[in-house]
C-alpha atoms as one frame of an Amber mdcrd trajectory, in Angstrom:
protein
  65.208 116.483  85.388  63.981 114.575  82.133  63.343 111.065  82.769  66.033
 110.318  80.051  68.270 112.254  82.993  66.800 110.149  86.184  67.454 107.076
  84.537  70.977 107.892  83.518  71.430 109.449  87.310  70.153 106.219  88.387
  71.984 103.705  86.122  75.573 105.702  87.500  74.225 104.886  91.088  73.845
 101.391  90.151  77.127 100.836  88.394  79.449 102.833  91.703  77.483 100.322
  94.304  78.150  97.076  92.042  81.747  98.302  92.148  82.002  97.392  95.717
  80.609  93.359  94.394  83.401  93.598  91.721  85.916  94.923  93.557  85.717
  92.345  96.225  85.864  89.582  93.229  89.198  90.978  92.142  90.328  91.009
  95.498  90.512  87.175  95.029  92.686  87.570  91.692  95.078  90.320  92.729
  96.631  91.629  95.873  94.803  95.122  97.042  97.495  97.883  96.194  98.127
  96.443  93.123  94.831  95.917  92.665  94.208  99.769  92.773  97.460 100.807
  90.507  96.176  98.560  87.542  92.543  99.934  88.171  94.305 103.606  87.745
  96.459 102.399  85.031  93.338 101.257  82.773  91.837 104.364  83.596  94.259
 106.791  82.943  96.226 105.504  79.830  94.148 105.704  77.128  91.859 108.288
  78.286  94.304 110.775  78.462  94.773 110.801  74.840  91.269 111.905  74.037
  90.284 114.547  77.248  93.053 117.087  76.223  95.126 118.637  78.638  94.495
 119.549  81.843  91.914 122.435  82.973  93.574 122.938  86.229  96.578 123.160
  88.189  99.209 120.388  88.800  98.981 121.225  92.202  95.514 120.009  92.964
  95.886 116.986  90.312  98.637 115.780  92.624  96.725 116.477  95.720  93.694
 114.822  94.802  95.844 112.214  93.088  97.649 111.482  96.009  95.192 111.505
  98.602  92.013 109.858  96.867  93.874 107.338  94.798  96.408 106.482  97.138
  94.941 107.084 100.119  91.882 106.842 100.028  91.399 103.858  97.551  94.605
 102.123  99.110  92.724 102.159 102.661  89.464 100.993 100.637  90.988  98.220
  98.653  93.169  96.864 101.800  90.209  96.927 104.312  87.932  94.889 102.319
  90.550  92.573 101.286  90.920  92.224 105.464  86.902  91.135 105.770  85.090
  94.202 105.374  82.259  93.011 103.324  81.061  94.332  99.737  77.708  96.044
 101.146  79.011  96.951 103.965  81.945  99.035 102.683  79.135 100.696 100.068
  77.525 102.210 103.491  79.987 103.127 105.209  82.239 104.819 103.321  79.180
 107.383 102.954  79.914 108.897 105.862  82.408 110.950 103.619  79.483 113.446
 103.618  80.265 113.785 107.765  84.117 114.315 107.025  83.679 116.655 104.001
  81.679 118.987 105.687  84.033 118.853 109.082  86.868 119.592 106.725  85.186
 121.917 104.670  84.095 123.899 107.752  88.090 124.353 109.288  89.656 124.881
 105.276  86.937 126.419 103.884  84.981 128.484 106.395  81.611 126.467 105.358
  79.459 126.593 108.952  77.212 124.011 108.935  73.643 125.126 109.888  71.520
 123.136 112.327  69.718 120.952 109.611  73.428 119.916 108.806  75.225 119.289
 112.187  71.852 117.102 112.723  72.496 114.989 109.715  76.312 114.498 110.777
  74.829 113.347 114.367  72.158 110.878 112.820  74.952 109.582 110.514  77.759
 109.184 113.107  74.712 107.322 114.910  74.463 104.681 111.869  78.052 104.560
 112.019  78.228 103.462 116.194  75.729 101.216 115.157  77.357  99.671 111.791
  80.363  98.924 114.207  78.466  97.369 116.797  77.302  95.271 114.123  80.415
  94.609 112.254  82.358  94.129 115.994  79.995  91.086 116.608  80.463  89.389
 113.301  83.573  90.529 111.760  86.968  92.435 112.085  87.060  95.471 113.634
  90.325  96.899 111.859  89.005  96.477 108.941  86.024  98.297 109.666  88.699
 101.230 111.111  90.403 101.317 107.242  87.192 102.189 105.584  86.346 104.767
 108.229  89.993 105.953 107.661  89.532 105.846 103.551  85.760 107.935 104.001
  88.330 110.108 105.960  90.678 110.980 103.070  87.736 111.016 100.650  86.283
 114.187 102.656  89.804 115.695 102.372  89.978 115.212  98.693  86.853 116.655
  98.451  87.870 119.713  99.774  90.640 119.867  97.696  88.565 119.474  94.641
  85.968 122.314  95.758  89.178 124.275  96.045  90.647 123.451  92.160  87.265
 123.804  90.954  87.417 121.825  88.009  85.614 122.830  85.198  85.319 119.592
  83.322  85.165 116.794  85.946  85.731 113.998  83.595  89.322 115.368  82.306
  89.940 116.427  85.856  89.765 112.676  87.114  91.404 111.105  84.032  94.485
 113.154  85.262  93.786 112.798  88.639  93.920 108.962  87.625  97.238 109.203
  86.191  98.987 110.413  89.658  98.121 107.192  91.900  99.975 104.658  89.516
 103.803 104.839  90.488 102.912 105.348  94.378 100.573 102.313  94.192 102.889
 100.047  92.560 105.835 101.113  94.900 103.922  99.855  97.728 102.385  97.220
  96.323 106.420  95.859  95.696 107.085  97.181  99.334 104.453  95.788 101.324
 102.787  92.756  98.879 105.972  91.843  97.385 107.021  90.908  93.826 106.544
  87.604  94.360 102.702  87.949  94.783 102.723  90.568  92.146 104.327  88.746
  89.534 102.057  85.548  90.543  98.873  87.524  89.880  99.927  89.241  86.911
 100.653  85.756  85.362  97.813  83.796  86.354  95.839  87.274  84.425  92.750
  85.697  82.630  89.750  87.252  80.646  87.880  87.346  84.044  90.565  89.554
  85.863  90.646  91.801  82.621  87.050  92.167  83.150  87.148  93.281  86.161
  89.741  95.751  85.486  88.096  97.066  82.589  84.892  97.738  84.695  86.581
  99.503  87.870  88.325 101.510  85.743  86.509 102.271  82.519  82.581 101.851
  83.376  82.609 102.549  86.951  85.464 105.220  86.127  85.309 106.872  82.538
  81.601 105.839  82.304  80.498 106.616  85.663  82.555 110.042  85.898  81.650
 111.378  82.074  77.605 110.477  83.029  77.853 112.383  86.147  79.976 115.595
  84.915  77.218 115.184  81.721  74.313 115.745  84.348  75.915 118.184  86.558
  75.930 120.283  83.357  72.890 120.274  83.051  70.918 120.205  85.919  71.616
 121.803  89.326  73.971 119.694  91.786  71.225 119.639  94.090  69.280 118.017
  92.094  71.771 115.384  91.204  73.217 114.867  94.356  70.428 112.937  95.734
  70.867 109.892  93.718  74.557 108.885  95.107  71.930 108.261  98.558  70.791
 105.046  96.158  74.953 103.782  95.492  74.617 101.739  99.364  71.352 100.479
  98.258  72.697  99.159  94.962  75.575  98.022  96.922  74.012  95.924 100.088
  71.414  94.623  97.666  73.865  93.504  94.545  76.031  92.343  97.538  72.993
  89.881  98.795  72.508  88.667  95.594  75.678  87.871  94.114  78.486  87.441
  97.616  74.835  86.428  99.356  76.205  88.449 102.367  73.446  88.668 104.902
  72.045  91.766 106.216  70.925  91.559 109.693  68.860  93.864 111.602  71.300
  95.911 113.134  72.748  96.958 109.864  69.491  97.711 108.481  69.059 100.013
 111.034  72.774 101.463 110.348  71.826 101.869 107.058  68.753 103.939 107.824
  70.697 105.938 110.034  73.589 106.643 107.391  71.484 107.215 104.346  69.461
 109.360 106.664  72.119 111.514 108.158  74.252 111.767 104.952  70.998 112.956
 103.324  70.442 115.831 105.835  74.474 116.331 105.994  74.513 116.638 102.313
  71.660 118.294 101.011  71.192 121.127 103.857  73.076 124.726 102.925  75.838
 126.198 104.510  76.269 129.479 106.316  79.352 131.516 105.306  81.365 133.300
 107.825  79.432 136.966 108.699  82.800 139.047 108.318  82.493 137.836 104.553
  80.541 140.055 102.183  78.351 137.275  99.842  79.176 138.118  96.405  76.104
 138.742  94.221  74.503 135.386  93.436  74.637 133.931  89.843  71.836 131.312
  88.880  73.313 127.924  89.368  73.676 125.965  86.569  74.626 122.493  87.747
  78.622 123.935  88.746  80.012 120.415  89.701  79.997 119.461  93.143  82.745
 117.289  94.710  79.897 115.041  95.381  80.969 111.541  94.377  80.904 107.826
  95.786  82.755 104.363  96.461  83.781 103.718  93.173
């Protein structure tokens, strides 16, 4: 890759693990679930407008719609607003690499080869050890949501390997578009209109802000950068860099929250990184009763590799 290309890979990396910081500030202006539906709602609307239509069935625009923005996000945005803490949430929900490649395996006939079941073992280790961690010093349920959220990301995954989008960026503008109405009906179910309405009116220039960042640079940004780069360069060589998005995160979330790191979580976090690193970047072994289709030189096809954002 051209150093213009590492620093751009590396600037994305650093924008999805400051996400986690930001999104725990707006958990302070709005309630979670509504939280996520105006973060899909920025998103979506005006981009829509400008990616063209979209390059792939309504079927897997709703799936991934319903299950990564609802879902997963929901899950996200609710367990953090319980306790889970920025940095911590930036680690854990990594082990999406573990579920992705479980999932993958049963849908998509993907055996993992030794190199990979080892990397889901060392990162289910950081995992044990991250709740050890976060037992002693903070709420366990929340903990269980984000687990649950890294969960539905490895199913959405799966379904996004399976719709094979060819441009990624107008694939998740439209995938953005699907979470909006589901979100908000909960949010009025289980937050109320009362809270709703109170957050909406107290909106100021720093709850725009926020908005505007989860949803257009950690979104639009984040999503056009990375489809830009997969297009370019092989996913293996890009994948790599989401490994930096928990160090971006547990470091921006020491700075700014000052959350401490103690450590136990260090050593989670070696574990994790470690494990997700072998989990993701290890091949695959197709079923035998498959013939392998000729290979075609791989040109950066995008990769349902993607982070907390």
């Amino acid at each position: 890759m051209r150093p213009l290309h590492i620093a751009l890979a590396a600037l994305v990396a650093a924008v999805w693990g400051v996400n986690f910081v930001v999104i725990e500030v707006g958990l302070g202006h709005f309630p979670p679930l509504l939280f996520s539906a105006l973060r899909f709602l920025a998103a979506a609307l005006p981009a829509v407008f400008f990616v063209g239509r979209p390059k792939v069935a309504w079927k897997w625009i709703v799936g991934v719609g319903l299950v990564l923005g609802v879902a997963k996000f929901g899950l996200l945005f609710i367990g953090m607003d319980r306790g889970m803490p920025a940095g911590l949430s930036s680690l854990v929900l990594q082990v999406q690499a573990v579920f992705t490649a479980i999932f993958a395996a049963v849908a998509l006939g993907e055996r993992p080869g030794r190199v990979r079941v080892l990397g889901m073992a060392v990162a289910l280790a950081g995992i044990g050890v991250a709740a050890v961690d976060e037992g002693a010093s903070g709420p366990v349920l929340a903990f269980v949501l984000v687990i649950a959220a890294a969960a539905c990301w490895g199913v959405s995954n799966v379904l996004t390997r399976k719709a094979a989008p060819p441009d990624s960026l107008n694939f998740m503008v439209w995938v953005s578009t699907v979470p909006v109405l589901p979100l908000l009906g909960l949010s009025l179910v289980f937050e109320g209109w009362d809270r709703d309405a109170e957050a909406l009116a107290a909106l100021d220039w720093s709850g725009v802000g926020i908005i505007v960042y989860v949803a257009w640079i950690t979104t639009v940004f984040g999503f056009g950068a990375w489809g830009y780069l997969l297009s370019r360069h092989p996913a293996s060589s890009v994948a790599p860099f989401t490994l930096l998005v928990p160090v971006f995160g547990m470091s921006s979330a020491a700075l700014l929250l000052g959350e401490s790191v103690s450590p136990l979580r260090w050593c989670a976090a070696a574990l994790l990184v470690g494990g997700v690193a072998l989990t993701s970047l290890a091949g695959t072994r197709r079923p035998c009763s498959v013939p392998a289709p000729e290979a075609a030189p791989d040109k950066g096809t995008p990769q349902p590799v993607v982070t907390g954002r």
